[in-house]
VOMAR-189027 format. One record per residue (C-alpha): residue in one letter; z, y, x. Coordinates in steps of 0.2 Angstrom, whole numbers, plus 5000, padded with zeros to 4 digits. Layout:
<pts>
<code:A; w:Z; v:Y; u:X>
...
</pts>
This chain:
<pts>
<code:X; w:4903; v:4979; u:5192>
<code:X; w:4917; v:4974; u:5185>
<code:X; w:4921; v:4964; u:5165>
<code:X; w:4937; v:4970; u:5155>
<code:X; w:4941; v:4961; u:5143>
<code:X; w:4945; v:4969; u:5123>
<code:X; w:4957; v:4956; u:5115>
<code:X; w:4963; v:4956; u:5096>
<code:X; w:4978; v:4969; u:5094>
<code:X; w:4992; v:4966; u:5085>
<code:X; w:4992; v:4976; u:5066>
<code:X; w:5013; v:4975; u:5062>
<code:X; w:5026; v:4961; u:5064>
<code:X; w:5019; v:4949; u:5052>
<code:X; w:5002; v:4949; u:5057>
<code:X; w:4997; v:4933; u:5069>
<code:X; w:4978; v:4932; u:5065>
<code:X; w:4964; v:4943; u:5057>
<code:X; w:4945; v:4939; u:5053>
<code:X; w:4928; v:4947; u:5061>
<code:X; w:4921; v:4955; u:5046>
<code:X; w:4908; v:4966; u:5055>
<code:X; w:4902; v:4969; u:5074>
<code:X; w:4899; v:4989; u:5077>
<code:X; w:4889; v:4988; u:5093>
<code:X; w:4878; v:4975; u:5100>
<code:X; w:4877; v:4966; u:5119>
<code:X; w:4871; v:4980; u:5130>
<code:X; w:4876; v:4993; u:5120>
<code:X; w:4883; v:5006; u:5131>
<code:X; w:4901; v:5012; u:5125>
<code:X; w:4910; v:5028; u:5128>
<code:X; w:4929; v:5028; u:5128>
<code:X; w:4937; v:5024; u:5112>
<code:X; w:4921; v:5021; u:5104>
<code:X; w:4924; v:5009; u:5089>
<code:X; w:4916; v:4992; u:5094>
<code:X; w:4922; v:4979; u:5078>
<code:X; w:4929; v:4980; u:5062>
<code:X; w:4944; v:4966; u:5058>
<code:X; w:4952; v:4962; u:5042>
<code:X; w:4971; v:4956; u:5037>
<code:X; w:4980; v:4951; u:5024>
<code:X; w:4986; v:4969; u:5023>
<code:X; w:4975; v:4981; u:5032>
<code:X; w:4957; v:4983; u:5038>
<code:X; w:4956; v:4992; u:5054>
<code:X; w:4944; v:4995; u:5069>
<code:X; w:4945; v:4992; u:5087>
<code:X; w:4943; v:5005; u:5099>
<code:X; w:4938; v:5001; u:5117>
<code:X; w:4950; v:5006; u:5133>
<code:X; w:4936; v:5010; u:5144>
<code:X; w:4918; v:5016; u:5143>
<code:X; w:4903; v:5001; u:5148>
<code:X; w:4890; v:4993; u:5142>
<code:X; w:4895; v:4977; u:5131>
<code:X; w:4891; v:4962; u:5140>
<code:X; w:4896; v:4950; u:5127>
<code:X; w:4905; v:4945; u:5109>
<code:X; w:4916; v:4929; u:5108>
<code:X; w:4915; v:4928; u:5090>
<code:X; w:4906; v:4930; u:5074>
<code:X; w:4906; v:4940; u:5059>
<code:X; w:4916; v:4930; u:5049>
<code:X; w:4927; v:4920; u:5063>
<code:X; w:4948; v:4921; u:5062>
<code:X; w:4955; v:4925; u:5077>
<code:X; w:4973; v:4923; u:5083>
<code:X; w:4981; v:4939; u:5091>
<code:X; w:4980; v:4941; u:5109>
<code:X; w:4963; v:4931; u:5112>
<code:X; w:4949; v:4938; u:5119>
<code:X; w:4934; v:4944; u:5107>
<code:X; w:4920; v:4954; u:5120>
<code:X; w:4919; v:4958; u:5136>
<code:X; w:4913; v:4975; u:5143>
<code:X; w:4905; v:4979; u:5160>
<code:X; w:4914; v:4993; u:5168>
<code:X; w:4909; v:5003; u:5184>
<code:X; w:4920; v:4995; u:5199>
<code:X; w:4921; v:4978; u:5207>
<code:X; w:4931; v:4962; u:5201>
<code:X; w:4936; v:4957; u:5184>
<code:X; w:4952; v:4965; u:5173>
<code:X; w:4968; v:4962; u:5179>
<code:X; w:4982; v:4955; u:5169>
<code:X; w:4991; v:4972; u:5168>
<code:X; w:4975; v:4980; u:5159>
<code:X; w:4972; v:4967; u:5147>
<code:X; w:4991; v:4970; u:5142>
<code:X; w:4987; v:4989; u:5141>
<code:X; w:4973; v:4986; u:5130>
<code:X; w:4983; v:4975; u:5118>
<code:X; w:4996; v:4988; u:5119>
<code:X; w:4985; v:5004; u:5115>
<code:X; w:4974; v:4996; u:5102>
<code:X; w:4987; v:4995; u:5087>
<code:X; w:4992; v:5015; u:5088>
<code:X; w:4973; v:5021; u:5088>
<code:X; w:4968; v:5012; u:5076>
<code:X; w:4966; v:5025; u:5062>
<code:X; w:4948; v:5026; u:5055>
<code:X; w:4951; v:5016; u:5043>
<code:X; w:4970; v:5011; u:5039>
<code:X; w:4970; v:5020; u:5023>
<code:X; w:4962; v:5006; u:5016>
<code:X; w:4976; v:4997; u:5017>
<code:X; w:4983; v:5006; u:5000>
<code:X; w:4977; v:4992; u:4990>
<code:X; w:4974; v:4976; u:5000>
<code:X; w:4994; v:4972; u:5000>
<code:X; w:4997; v:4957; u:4992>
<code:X; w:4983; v:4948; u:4984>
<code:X; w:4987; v:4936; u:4967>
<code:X; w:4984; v:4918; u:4978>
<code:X; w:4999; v:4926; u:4991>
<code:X; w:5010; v:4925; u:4974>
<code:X; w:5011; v:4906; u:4975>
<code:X; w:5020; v:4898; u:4990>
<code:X; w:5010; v:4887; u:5002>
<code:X; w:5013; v:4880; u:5018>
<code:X; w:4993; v:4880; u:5022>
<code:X; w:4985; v:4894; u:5031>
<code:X; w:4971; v:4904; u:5022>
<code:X; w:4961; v:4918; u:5031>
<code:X; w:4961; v:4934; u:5023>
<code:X; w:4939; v:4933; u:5020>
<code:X; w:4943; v:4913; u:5011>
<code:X; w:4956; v:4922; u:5002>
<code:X; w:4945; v:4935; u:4996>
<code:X; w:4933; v:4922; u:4989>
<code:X; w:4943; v:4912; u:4980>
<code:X; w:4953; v:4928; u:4971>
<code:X; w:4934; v:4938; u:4969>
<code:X; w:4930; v:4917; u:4959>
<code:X; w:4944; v:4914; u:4949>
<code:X; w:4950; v:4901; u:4960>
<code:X; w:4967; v:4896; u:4958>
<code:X; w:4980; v:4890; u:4970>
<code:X; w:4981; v:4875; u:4967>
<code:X; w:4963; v:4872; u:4965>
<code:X; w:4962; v:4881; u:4983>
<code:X; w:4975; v:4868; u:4990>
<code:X; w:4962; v:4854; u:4986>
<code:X; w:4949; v:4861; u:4995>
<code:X; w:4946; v:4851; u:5010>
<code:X; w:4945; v:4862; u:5027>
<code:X; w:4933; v:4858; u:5039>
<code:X; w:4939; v:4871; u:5052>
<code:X; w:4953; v:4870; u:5065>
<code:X; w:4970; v:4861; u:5061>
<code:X; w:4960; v:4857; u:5043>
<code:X; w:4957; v:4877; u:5039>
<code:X; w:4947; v:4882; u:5025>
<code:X; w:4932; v:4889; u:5030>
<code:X; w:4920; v:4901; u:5022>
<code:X; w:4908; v:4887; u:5020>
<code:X; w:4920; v:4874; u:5012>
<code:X; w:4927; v:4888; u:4999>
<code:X; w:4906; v:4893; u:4996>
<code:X; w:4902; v:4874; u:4997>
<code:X; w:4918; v:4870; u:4981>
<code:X; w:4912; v:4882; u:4971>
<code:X; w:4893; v:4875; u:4971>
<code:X; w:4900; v:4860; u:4965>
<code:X; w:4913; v:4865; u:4954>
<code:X; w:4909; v:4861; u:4937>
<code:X; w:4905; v:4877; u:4925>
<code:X; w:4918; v:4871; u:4909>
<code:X; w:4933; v:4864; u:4923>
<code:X; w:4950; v:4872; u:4920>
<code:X; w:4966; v:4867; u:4922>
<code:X; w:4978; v:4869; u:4909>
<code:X; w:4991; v:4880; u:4918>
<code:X; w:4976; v:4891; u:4924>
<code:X; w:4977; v:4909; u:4922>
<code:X; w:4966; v:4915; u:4906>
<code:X; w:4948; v:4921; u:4909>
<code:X; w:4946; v:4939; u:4911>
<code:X; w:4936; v:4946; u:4897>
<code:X; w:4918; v:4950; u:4901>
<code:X; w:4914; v:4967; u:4904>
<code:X; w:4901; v:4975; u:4892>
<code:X; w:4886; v:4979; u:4898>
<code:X; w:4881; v:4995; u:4904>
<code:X; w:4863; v:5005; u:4904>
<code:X; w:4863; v:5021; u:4913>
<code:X; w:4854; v:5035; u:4906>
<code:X; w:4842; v:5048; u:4914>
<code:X; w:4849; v:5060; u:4924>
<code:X; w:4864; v:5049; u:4926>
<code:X; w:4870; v:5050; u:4943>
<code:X; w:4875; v:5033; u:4950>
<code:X; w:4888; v:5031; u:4963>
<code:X; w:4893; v:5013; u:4972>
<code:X; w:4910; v:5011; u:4973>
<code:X; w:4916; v:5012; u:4993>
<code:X; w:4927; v:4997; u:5000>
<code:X; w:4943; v:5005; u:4996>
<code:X; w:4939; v:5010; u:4977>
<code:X; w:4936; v:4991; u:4976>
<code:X; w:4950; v:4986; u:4982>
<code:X; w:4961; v:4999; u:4970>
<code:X; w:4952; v:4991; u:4956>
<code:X; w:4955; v:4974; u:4960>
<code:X; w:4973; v:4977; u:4963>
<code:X; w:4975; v:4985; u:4948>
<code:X; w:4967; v:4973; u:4936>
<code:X; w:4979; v:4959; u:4945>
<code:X; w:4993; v:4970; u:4941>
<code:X; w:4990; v:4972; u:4923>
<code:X; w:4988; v:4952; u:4921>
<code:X; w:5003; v:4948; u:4931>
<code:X; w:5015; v:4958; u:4925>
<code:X; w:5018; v:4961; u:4906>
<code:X; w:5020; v:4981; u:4908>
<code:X; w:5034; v:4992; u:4897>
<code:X; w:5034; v:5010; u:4899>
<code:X; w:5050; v:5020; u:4897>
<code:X; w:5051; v:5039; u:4897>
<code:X; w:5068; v:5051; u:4901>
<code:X; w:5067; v:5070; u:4899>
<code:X; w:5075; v:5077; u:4914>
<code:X; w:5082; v:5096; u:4913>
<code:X; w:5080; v:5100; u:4932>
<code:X; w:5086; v:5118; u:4933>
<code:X; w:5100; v:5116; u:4943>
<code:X; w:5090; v:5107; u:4955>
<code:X; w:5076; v:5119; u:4955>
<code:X; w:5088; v:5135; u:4959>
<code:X; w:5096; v:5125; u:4973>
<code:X; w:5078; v:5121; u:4979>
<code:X; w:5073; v:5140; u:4977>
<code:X; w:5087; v:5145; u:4989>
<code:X; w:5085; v:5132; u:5002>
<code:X; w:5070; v:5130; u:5004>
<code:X; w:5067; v:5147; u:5016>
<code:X; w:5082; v:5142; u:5027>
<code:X; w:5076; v:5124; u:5031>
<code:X; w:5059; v:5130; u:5036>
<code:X; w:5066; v:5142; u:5046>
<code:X; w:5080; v:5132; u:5052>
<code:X; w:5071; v:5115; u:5054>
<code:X; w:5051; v:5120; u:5053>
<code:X; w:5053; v:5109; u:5038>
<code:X; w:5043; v:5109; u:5021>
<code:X; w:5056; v:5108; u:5007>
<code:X; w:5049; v:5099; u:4991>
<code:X; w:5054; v:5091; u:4976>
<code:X; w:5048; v:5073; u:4982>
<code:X; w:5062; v:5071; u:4996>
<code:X; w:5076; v:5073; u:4980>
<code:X; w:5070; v:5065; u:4967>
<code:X; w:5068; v:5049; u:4980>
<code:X; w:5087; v:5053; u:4986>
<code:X; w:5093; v:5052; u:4966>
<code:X; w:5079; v:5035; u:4963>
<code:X; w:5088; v:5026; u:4980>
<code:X; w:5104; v:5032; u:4975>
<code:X; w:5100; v:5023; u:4954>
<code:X; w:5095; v:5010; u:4962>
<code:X; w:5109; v:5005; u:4975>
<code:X; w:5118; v:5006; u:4954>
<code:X; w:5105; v:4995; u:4946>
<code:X; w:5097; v:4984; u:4961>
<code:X; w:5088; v:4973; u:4949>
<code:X; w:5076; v:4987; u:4947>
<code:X; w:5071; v:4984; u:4965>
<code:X; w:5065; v:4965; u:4966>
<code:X; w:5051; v:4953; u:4965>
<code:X; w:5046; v:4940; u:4957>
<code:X; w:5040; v:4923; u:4963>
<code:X; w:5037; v:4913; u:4953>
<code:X; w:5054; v:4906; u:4942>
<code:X; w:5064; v:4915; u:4956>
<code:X; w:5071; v:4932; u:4955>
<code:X; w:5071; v:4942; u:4974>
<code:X; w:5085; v:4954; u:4972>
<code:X; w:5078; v:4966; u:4988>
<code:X; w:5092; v:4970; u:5001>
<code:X; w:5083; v:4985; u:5006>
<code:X; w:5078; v:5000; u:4998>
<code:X; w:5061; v:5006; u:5005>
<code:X; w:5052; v:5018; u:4995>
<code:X; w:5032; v:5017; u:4993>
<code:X; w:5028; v:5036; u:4989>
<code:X; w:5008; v:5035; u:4982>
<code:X; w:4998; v:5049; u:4991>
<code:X; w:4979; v:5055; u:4987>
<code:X; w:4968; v:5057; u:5001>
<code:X; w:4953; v:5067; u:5003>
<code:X; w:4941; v:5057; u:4995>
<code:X; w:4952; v:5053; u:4981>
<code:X; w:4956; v:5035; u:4983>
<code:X; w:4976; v:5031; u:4986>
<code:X; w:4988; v:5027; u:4998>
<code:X; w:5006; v:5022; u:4997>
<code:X; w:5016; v:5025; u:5014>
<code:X; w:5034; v:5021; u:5014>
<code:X; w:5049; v:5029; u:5019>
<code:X; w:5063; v:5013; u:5023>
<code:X; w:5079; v:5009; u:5018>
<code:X; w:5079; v:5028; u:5009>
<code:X; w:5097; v:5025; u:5003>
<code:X; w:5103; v:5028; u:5020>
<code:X; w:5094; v:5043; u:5024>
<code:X; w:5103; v:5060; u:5019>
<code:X; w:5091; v:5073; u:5012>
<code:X; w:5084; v:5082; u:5025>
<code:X; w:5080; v:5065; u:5035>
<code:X; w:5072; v:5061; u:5018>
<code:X; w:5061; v:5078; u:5019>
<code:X; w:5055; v:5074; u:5038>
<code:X; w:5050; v:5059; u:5033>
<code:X; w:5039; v:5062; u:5014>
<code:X; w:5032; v:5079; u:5027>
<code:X; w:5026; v:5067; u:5040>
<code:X; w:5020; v:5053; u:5030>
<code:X; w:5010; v:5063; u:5018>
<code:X; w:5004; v:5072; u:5033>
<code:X; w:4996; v:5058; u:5042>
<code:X; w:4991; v:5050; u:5026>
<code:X; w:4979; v:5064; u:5022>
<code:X; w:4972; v:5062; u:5042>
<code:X; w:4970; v:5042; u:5041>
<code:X; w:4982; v:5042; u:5053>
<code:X; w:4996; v:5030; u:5045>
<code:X; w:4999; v:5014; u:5056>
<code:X; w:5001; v:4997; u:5048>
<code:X; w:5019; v:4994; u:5048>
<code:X; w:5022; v:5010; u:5038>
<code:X; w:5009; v:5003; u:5022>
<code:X; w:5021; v:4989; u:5022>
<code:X; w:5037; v:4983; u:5015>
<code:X; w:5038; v:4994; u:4999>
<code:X; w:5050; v:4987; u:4985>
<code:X; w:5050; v:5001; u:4972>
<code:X; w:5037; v:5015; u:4971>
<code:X; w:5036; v:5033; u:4965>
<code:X; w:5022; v:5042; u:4961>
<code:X; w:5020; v:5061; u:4956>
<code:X; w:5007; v:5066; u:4941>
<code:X; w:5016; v:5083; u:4943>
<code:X; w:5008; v:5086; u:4959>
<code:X; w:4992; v:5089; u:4947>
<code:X; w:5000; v:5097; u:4933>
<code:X; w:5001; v:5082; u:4922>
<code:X; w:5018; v:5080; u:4911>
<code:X; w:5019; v:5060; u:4913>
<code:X; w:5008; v:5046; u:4916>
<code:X; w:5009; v:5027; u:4913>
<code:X; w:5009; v:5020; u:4930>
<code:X; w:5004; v:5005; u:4937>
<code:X; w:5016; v:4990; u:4944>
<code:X; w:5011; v:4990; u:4964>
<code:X; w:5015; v:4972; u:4967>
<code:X; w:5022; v:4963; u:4970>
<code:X; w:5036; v:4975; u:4964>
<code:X; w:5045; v:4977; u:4949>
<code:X; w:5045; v:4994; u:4944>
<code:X; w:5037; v:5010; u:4947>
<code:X; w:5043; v:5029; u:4943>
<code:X; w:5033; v:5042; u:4936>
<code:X; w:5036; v:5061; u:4939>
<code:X; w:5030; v:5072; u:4929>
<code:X; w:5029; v:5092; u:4932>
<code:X; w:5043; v:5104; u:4931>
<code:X; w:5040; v:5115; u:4916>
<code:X; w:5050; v:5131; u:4908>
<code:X; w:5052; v:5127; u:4891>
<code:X; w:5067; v:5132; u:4878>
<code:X; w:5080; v:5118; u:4875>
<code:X; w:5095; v:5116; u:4864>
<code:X; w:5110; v:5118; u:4874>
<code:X; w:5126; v:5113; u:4870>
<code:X; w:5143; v:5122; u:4872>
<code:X; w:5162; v:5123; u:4869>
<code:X; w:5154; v:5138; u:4856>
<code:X; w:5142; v:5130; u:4848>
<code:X; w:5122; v:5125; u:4851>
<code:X; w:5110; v:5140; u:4859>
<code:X; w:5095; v:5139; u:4863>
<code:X; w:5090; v:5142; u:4883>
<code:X; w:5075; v:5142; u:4894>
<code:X; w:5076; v:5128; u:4908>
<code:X; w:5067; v:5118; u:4921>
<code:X; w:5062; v:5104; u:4911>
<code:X; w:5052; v:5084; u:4919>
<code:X; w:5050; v:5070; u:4911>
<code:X; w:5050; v:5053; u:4919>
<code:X; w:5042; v:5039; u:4916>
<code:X; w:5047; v:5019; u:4922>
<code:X; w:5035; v:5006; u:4919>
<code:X; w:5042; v:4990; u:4922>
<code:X; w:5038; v:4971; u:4924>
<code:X; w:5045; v:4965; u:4905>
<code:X; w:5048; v:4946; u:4913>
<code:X; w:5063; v:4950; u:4923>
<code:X; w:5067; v:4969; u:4917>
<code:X; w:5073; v:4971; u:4900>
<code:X; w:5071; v:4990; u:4889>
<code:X; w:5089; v:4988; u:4890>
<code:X; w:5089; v:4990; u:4912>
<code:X; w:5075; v:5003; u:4913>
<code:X; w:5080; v:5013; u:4901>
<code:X; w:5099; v:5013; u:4910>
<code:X; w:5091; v:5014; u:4927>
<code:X; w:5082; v:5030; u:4919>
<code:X; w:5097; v:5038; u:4910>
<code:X; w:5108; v:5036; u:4929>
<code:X; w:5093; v:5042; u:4939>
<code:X; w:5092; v:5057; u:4926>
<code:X; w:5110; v:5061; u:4927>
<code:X; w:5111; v:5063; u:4948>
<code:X; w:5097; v:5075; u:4944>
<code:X; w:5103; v:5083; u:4930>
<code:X; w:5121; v:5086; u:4939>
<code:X; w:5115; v:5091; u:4957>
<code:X; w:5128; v:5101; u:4967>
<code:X; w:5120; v:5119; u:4966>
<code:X; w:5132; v:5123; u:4981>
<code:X; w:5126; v:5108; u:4991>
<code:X; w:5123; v:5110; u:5010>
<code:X; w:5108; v:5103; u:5022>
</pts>
């Protein structure tokens, strides 16, 4: 017999550590090939581990609840064959893990950036302290006087449990965030079907509530006449598939015209920490996708300014694609700094979206509509049936003003509206 060692894959570039949130099989389980054996959370994405090899389970390293540094060793599996795992295996298995795993990186749509990751602080927090302290109310700086009782002076889930038994009920600090209203209660009613909300639908809600107290939101709205574009579209978009084997949608150019408004009006794509303003180098738009099950998820397509369309078509095909199959890996969840999302995919005119922070901004698009319009000429004012959207740009009022989303709205609505009809792709 011999033991092969499964060791902590790396999930993306930033990614040094995750934490053991639950152990799918046991010591003396038998495993086939692939089989999931732990579920690991991040700071930006919760994912299984698959094994290399099929076995029995000889042993786990760590507990439910442990942060573990990538690269270390978490179980061991008995194989068939004599001797242990050579180096060269233990390398293939740390380098297969991260592009199989897939069961669960949709969930990744939410668990960004949470509020505590806002404040800047040299101290290391695992991602299931950090969890607690958001899930309590506790701030930052409250969390930075907590005294860690783990390695290097860590915070462990004991000392974050053991400060909040001893926190007193009335303590707050006067630059503390305000309380979040109390929820009324709520009596179900026979023959009401009660439904618990999975992992991800939490996480969604958490994200969004945080958004909305974060950042002060403004809506603006454009009317767009899209004519043009939808004729060029109309003509095109048999040739590319033909030509390319390549779906042509309104998705890749409306994020060509945002990238495009943006590289004009940069301030649209920034961050804010704290009294600083991050004024984003590059452009890299987060497109919000539905899955199957309803929940969201927001791939991103990277620095999209410097993409030409049909790039820009290849890569919203392929995202959405594997975004639909679970299939998205880590790094392509990450690094978004403005987002689109389409209401016109389900017929809706406009929407009021929600800031995906730690952004700035996020675009609306509504659906394409024939409707009757004034049109202006040399011969006076008629009135013409067009392709008519409206947009909608809700915006973080601390750093951008009516005055900037409603001029990053009128420039992204004229690329549109003046589309070159006779354009190649």
């Amino acid at each position: 017999m011999a033991d092969f060692q499964i060791i902590m894959p790396k999930l993306g570039e930033s990614i040094i550590e995750a934490t053991i949130t639950k152990w799918l099989k046991s010591p003396g389980d038998t495993i086939e090939e692939d089989d999931a054996i732990v579920e690991i959370a991040t700071d930006k994405v919760d994912s299984e581990i698959p094994s290399p090899v099929e076995g029995t389970l000889k042993e786990v390293l760590f507990e439910e609840g442990d942060v573990v540094e990538v690269g270390k060793v978490i179980a061991i599996v008995e194989t068939e064959g004599e001797g242990s795992v050579s180096e060269e295996a233990s390398t293939a298995a740390e380098t297969k893990a991260p592009a199989e795993e897939k069961a669960t990186i949709a969930e990744a749509s939410t668990a960004v950036i949470p509020a505590l990751e806002t404040t800047e602080s040299r101290r290391f927090y695992s991602p299931l302290v950090k969890n607690i302290a958001r899930t309590e109310g506790v701030s930052m700086t409250e969390l930075e006087s907590v005294a860690g009782t783990g390695k290097d002076g860590r915070v462990t889930k004991q000392d974050i449990l053991d400060f909040l038994k001893n926190k007193p009920a009335a303590a707050s600090s006067p630059k503390a965030a305000p309380s979040i209203p109390a929820a009324p209660p709520v009596v179900s009613a026979q023959g009401d079907e009660i439904v618990e909300m999975d992992r991800m639908r939490r996480l969604i809600a958490d994200h969004m509530v945080m958004s909305k107290q974060v950042s002060p939101h403004v809506t603006s709205f454009i009317e767009v006449d899209m004519t043009n574009v939808v004729n060029w579209r109309n003509k095109m978009k048999d040739v590319v598939m033909k030509r390319d084997g390549e779906k042509l949608t309104f998705t890749p150019i409306i994020i060509e015209a945002t990238a495009q408004a943006i590289k004009d009006y940069p301030r649209i794509n920034a961050s804010v920490d704290g009294n600083n303003i991050i004024i984003r180098k590059n452009i890299n738009i987060g497109m919000a996708a539905a899955l199957p099950d309803g929940n969201l998820i927001v791939p991103v397509i990277t620095n999209a300014d410097q993409k030409n369309l049909l790039g820009l078509a290849k890569d919203v095909n392929d995202l959405a694609n594997r975004a639909r199959t679970n299939s998205l890996l880590p790094d392509e969840i990450q690094g978004g700094t403005f987002t689109t999302t389409n209401f016109g995919s389900f017929a809706s005119i406009t929407g009021t979206p929600i800031i995906y922070q730690p952004q700035v901004a996020i675009l609306g698009i509504g659906a394409i509509r024939k409707k009757p319009v004034v049109i202006e000429t040399p011969q006076g004012d008629l009135i013409g049936i067009r392709q008519m959207m409206i947009l909608s740009l809700a915006y973080d009022h601390r750093i951008v003003d009516g005055a900037l989303g409603g001029m990053y709205l009128k420039r992204l609505a004229e690329l549109l509206e003046n589309f070159d009809v006779n354009r190649n792709i």
